[in-house]
C-alpha positions as CSV (number, residue, x, y, z in Angstrom):
1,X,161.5,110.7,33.3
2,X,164.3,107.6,33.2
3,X,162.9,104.9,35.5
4,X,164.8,104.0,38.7
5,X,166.5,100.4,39.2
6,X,164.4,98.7,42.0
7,X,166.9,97.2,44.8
8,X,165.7,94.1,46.3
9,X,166.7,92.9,49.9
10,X,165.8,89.2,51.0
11,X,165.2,89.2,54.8
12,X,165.4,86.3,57.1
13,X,165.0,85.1,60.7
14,X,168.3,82.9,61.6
15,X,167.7,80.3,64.5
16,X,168.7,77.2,65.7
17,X,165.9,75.3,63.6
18,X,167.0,77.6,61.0
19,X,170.7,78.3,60.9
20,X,171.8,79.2,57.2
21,X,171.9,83.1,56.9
22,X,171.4,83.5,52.8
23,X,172.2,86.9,52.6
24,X,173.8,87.3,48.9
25,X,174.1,83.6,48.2
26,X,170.7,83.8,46.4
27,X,171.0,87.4,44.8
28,X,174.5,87.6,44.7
29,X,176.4,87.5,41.7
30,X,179.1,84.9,43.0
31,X,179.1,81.3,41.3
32,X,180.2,79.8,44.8
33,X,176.4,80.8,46.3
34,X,175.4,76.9,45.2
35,X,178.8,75.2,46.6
36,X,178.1,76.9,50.1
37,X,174.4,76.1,50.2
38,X,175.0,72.4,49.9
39,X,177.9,73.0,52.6
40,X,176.1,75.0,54.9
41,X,174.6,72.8,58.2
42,X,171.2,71.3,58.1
43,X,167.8,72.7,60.3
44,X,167.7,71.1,63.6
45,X,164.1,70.4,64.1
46,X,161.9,71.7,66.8
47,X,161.1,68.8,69.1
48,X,157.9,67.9,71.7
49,X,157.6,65.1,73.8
50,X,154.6,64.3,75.2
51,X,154.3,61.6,78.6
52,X,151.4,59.8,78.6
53,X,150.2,56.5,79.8
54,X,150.7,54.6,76.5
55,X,154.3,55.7,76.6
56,X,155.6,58.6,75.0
57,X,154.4,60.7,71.9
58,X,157.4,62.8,69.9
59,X,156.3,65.6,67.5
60,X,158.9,66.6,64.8
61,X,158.6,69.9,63.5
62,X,161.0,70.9,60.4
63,X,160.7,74.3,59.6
64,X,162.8,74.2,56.7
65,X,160.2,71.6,54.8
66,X,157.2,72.7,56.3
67,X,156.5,69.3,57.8
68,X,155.3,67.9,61.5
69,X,155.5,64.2,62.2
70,X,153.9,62.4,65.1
71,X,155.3,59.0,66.5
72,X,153.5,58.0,69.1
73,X,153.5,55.0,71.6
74,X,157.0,55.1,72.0
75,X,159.3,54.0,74.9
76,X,162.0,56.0,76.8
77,X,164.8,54.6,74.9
78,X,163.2,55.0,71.8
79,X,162.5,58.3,72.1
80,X,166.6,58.8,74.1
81,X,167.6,57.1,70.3
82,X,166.1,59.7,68.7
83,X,167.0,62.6,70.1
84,X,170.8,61.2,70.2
85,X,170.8,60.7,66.8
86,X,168.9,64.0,65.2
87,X,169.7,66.7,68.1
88,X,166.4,69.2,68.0
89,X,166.8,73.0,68.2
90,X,166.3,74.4,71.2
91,X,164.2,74.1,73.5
92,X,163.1,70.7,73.6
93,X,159.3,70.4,74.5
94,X,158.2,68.4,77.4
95,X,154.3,67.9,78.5
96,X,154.7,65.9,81.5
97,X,151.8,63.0,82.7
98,X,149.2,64.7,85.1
99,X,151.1,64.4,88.5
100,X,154.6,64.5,87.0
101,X,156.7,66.8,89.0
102,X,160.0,66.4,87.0
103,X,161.1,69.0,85.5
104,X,163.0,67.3,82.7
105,X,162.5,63.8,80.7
106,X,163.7,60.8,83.2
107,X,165.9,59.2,80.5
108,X,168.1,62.6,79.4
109,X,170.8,63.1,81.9
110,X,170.5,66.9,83.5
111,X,172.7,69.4,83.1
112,X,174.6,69.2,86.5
113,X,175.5,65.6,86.5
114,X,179.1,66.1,85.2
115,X,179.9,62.5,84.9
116,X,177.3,61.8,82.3
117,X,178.5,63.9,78.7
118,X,176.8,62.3,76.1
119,X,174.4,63.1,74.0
120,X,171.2,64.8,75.0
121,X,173.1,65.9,78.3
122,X,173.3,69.1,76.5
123,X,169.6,69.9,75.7
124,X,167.6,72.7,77.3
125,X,164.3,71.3,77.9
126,X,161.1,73.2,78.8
127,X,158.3,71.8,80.6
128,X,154.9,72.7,79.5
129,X,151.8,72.6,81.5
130,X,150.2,69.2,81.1
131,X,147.0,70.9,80.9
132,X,147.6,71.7,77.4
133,X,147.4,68.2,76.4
134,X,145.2,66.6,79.2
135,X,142.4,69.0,79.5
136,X,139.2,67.9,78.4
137,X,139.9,66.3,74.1
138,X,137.2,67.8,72.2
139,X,135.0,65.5,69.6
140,X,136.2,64.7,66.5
141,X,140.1,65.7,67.2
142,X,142.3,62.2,67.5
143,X,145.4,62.4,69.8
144,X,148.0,63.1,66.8
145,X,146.1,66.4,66.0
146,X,145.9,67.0,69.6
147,X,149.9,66.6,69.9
148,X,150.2,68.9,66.9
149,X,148.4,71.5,68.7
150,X,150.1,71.2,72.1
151,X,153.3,71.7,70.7
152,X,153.0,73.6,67.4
């Protein structure tokens, strides 16, 4: 009995924090696969930010190299920098302070003022219950795994 050629497929979730679709660049036979992965747009990180009394925390989560940074005990415009200058995939993560009734961060101008287009006035942001991160911290877990949690 001859033996049959085994076909492989690579499969693939395409998203904002993951926008390059490899579908025959990587089994394809085409020299060009390498000149249009280095051309192809970065991964937008997944963003959380995280009001608290000490200011604001921002979790970082890149898909792509399997990495989650935590700066914490930031300010407003710090964290209005930030977002300005590497735009997260959407949505971006908000955990309001207990008592915090605004639906979106206070520094990122909404979506129906029409005078302010800049950057960030584009973002869809969505607020998570602050119970996630304010409930009762158990022993032995500091407040960067905590963040990790709330918004991994």
């Amino acid at each position: 009995p001859k033996s049959r050629i085994k076909n492989r497929m690579l499969a693939q979730i395409v998203s904002p924090a993951s926008p390059t679709y490899l579908y025959n660049l990587v089994l394809g036979d085409s020299g060009a696969s390498s000149d249009t992965l280095f051309g192809s747009p970065s991964a937008r990180p997944l963003c959380g930010v995280i009001s608290n009394a000490a200011g604001y925390t921002l979790v970082h989560v890149s898909s792509e190299e399997r990495t989650v940074r935590v700066s914490d005990r930031l300010t407003a415009e710090a964290v209005a920098c930030h977002l300005s200058a590497y735009p997260p995939a959407e949505p971006l993560f908000y955990v309001p302070s207990p008592g915090d009734q605004s639906q979106s961060l206070p520094f990122l101008p909404s979506n129906s003022d029409k005078m302010r287009d800049g950057p960030g006035s584009k973002v869809h942001v969505r607020r998570l219950n602050p119970s996630l991160y304010f409930s009762s911290p158990k022993e032995g877990i500091s407040e960067v795994e905590r963040s990790k949690q709330c918004i991994v």
